[in-house]
N, C-alpha and C positions, 0 to 999 in steps of 0.2 A: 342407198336411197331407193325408195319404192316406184317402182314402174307404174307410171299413170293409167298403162291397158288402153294407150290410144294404136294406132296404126302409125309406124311400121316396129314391131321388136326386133332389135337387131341383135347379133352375139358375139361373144368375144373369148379369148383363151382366157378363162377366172384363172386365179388360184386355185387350189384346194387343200386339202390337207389328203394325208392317207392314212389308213387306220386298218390294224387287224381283220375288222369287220365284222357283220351279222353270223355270217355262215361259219364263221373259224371256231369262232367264239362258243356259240350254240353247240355245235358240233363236239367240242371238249367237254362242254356241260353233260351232255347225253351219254357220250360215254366213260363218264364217270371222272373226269382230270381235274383235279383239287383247284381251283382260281383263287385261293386266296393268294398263293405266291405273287399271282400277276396283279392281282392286285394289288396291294400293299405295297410293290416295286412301280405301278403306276401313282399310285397315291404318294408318293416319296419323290419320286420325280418332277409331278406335279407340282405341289408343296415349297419342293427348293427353287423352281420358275423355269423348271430346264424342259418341261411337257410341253407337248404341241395340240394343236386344237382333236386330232385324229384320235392322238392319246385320250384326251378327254371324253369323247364319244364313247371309248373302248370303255374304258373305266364305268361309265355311267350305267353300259350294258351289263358286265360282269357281276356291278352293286344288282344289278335288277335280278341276274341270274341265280345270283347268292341269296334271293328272295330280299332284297328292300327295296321294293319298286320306289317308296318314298324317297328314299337318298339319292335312287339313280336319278328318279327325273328331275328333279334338285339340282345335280351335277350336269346330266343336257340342257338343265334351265340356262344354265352359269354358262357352257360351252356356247350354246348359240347364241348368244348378246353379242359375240362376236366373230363368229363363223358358223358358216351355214352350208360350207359346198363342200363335200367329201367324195374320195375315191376309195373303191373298195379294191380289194387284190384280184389283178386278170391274167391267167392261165397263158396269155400270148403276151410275147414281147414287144412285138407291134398290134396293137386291137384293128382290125379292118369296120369295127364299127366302134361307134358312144354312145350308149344311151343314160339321157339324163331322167332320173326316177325323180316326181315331185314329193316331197313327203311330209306330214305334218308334225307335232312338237308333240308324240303321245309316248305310252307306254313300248315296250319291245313289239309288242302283239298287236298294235293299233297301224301298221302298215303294212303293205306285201313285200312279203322277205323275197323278196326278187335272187340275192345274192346265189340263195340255192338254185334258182334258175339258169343263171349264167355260171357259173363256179365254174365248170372246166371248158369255156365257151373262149372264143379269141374274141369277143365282146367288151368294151370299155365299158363300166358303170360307174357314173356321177351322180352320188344325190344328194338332192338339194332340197333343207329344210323352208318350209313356206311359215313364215311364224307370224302370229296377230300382232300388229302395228308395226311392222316393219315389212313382209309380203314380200311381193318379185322384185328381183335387183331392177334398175335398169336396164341394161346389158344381160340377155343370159350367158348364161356356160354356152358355152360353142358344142353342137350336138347334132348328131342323125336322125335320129328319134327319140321321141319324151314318153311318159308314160306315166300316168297317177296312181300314186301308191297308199296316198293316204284312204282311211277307211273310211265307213261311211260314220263312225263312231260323232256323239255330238261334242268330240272334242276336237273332231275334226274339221266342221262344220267352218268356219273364218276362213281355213286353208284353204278350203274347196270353193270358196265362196272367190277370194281372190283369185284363182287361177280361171276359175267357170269365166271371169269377168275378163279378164286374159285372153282367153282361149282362140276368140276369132281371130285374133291378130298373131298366133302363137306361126314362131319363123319355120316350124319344122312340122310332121306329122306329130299329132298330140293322140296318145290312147289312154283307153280308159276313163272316157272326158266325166269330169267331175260331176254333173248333173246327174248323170246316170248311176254313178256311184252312190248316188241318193235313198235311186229307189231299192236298195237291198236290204232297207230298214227292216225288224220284225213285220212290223204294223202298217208298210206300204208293199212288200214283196207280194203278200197272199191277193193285195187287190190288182195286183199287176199281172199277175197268173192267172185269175181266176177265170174258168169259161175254157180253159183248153182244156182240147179232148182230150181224155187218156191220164189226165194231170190231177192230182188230190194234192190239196195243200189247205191243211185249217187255215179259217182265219184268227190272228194274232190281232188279239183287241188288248189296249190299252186301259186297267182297270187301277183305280185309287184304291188306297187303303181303305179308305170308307164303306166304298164299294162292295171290297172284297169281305168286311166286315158286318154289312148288312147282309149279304148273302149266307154268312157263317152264321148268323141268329135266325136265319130265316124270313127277314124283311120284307127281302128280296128274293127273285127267282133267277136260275143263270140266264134265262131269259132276258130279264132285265137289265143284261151287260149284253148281250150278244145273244141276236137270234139265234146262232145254231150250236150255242155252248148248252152242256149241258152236262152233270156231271157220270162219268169221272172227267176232271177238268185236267189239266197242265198248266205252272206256274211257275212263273221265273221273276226275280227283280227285274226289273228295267235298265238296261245297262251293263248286264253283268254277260259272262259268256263263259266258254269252258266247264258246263250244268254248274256253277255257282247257284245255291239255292233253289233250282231246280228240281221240281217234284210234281208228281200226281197225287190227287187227293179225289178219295173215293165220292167222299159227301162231305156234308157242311160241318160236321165234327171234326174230320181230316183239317178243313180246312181252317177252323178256329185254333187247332193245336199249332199248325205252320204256323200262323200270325202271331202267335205268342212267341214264337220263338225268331221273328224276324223286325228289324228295326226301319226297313225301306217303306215308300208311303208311296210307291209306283211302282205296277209288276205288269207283265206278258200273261195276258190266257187263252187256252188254246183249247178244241176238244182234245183228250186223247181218243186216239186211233190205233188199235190193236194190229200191228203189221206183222204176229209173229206168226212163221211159217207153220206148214200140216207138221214136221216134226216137232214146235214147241220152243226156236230157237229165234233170235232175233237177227235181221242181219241188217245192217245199216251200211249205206253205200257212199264213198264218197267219188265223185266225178271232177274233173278238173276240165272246164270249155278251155279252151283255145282256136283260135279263130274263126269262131262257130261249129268248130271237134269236138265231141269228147273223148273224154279218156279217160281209162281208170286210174283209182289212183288209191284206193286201199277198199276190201271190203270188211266190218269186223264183224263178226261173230258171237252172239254171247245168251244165257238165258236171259236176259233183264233187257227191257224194253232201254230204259237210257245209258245208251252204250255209247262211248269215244273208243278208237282202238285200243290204249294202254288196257283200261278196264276191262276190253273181251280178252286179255290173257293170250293173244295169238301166238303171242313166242312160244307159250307152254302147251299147245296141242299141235301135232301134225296132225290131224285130222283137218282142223281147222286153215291153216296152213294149206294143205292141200287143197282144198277147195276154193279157197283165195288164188291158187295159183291158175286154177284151171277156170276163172271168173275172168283173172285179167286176159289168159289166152284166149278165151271166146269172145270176149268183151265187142269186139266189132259186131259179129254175125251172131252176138245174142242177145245180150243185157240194153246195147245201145242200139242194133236193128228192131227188135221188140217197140222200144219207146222210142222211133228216132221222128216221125209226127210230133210227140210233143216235147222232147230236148230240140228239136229244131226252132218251135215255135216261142219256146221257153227262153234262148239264145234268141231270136228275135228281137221278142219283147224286152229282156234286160238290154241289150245295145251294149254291151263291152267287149271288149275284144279279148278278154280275161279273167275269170273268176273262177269259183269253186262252189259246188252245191254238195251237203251232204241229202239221199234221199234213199228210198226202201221203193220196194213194193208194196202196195199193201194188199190185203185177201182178196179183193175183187183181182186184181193183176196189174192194176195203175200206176203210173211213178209217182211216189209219195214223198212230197217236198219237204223237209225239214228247216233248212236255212242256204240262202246263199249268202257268201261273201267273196270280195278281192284278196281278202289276209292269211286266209290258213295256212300254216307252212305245208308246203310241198318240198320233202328231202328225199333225199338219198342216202340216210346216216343209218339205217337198217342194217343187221348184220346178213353180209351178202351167203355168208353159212346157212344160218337159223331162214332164212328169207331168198334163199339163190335166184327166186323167179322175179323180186323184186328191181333190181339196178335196170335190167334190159326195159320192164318198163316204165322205169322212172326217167331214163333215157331217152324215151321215144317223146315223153310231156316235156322235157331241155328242148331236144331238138325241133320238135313243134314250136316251140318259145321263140327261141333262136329265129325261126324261120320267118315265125310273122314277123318280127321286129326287121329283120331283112329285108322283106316284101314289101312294108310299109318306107323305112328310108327308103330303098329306091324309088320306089311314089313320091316322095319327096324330094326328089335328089332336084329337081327342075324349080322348086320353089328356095330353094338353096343355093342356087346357081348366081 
């Protein structure tokens, strides 16, 4: 039964199920371990009625991992109709703490893989899916601290919506409060940033196909989407993430060519902004806040302006590699002293207690904002060989994790009592 969000929400030992998990799972994908076995021996299990709900979550990830996102979410459809509260695997045999993750009914990639956060931590994780017409139990899970997982994705949008309405009444410390997960939209972050010192961040305007289509004949002028677009532009579907469709387009030829060859009738534009260094190389940063810190958390390397790390090839240069290592070693008293005026005010104005921004410099010397979100994965599945300088501080973003979520229960230990 759905919790009406009046005052008082009380909690109780749920059930749950247990399940392999995000991080187990993921982790075999990456380094190359065949899933079909496991699956096939879940799906059989399944099948004869001998599977448990944990199972079925497992299953539905693996289908996703194997690339059929359609079957997986299919298969979480069918799981959560009738459970909703999972445990994932914890590292201590008694956990000194439980954190219940909220999470919403999306793809693998639509909530924060928390799991890598805790994974070797004596930390409990419970989470629990928030699903449209059904929403919060009555009763929750019995918990330390909560935390919203869900993204700010528009499939997320009902989840976040039930919990925000939640919230005041919520029996424990809640982080990551859903409203604010809001603003990390494309097309709401730039106006949330805009005006601090030190900070570049295009604005990301929302353009129709029509739009983009009169523009491509020469109708129109970038002007007449956005004052300060102008080309070369940046163009992304709406919705899409991971450079799905993602492109610069020089001029309005560029940009007639893209539209023939895309079916969506809603896209991201952006100006481009040329951030590559005197040598000719690009580097794109990504940072990880916690509790208003930063921290590094990969820098990539690459000649081409739209770079993720896979694409900069870092495994295959020590050069690059080396640089990267001696980025995260100075990383306090360089990268994040230089800009810590405007990461400060930037943690601010978002208001979470955790997310991820990937950004650059760009030629004037600014911090150049590309995107933030709650969901990126942050791991530790890096080969500690090919990457030795990696674990130590992938370690030090756990133990920061760890800590707030600490700091925060006991803030709440007295409204628990």
């Amino acid at each position: 039964m759905q919790h009406p969000a009046r005052s008082p929400i009380s909690t109780i030992e749920a059930p749950y199920a247990e399940r392999i998990g995000f991080a187990q799972l993921t982790r075999q994908a990456f380094e190359g371990v065949d899933l079909h076995p496991l699956r096939d021996q879940l799906i059989t299990k399944i099948s004869e009625g001998a599977g448990h709900a944990g199972e079925g979550l497992d299953l539905s990830l693996i289908v996703q991992l194997l690339g059929d996102k359609q079957a997986g979410l299919a298969i979480q459809a069918e799981v959560l109709t009738f459970h909703r509260l999972f445990r994932s695997p914890c590292a201590a045999e008694k956990p000194r703490l439980r954190v219940l993750a909220l999470a919403a009914a999306i793809d693998m990639g639509g909530n924060t893989p928390i799991e890598f956060l805790l994974e070797e931590s004596d930390i409990e994780l419970l989470t629990l899916y928030v699903v449209d017409g059904v929403g919060l139990p009555e009763q929750l899970p019995d918990h330390d601290v909560a935390i919203v997982v869900a993204s700010d994705s528009e499939e997320c949008r009902q989840a976040l919506a039930l919990i925000e309405k939640a919230a005041p009444h919520w029996p424990r410390p809640l982080l990551n409060r859903p409203d604010r997960i809001g603003n990390l939209d494309r097309d709401k972050l730039y106006r949330l940033l805009m005006g601090i010192a030190g900070l570049d961040i295009p604005a990301t305007i929302h353009a129709t196909r029509a739009q983009l289509a009169d523009l491509s004949k020469g109708q129109i002028a970038c002007e007449g989407i956005a004052s300060e677009l102008h080309f070369p532009i940046i163009t992304r579907p709406r919705g899409t993430h991971a450079g799905v469709g993602l492109a610069k387009l020089d001029d309005a030829s560029a940009l007639a060519a893209y539209l023939a060859e895309r079916d969506e009738q809603d896209f991201f534009v952006a100006r481009f902004v040329n951030y590559a260094s005197p040598d000719g190389l690009y580097r794109k940063i990504r940072i990880t806040m916690v509790d208003g810190k930063p921290y590094a958390c990969h820098m990539a390397i690459a000649d081409r302006w739209d770079i993720w790390y896979l694409n900069a090839y870092m495994a295959f240069s020590e050069e690059k590699r080396a640089e990267e290592a001696v980025f995260m070693l100075d990383f306090d008293h360089a990268f994040a002293a230089r800009h810590k005026n405007a990461i400060d005010e930037m943690s601010r104005r978002v208001g979470l207690d955790y997310f991820i921004v990937d950004c650059a410099e760009n030629q004037s010397g600014e911090l150049l904002i590309f995107e933030a979100d709650n969901t990126a994965v942050v791991h530790n599945m890096d080969s500690p060989i090919v990457f030795p300088y990696k674990p130590p501080q992938m370690r030090k973003i756990f133990a920061a994790f760890t800590a707030m979520l600490s700091r925060h229960a006991k803030a709440g230990e007295g409204s628990a009592a």
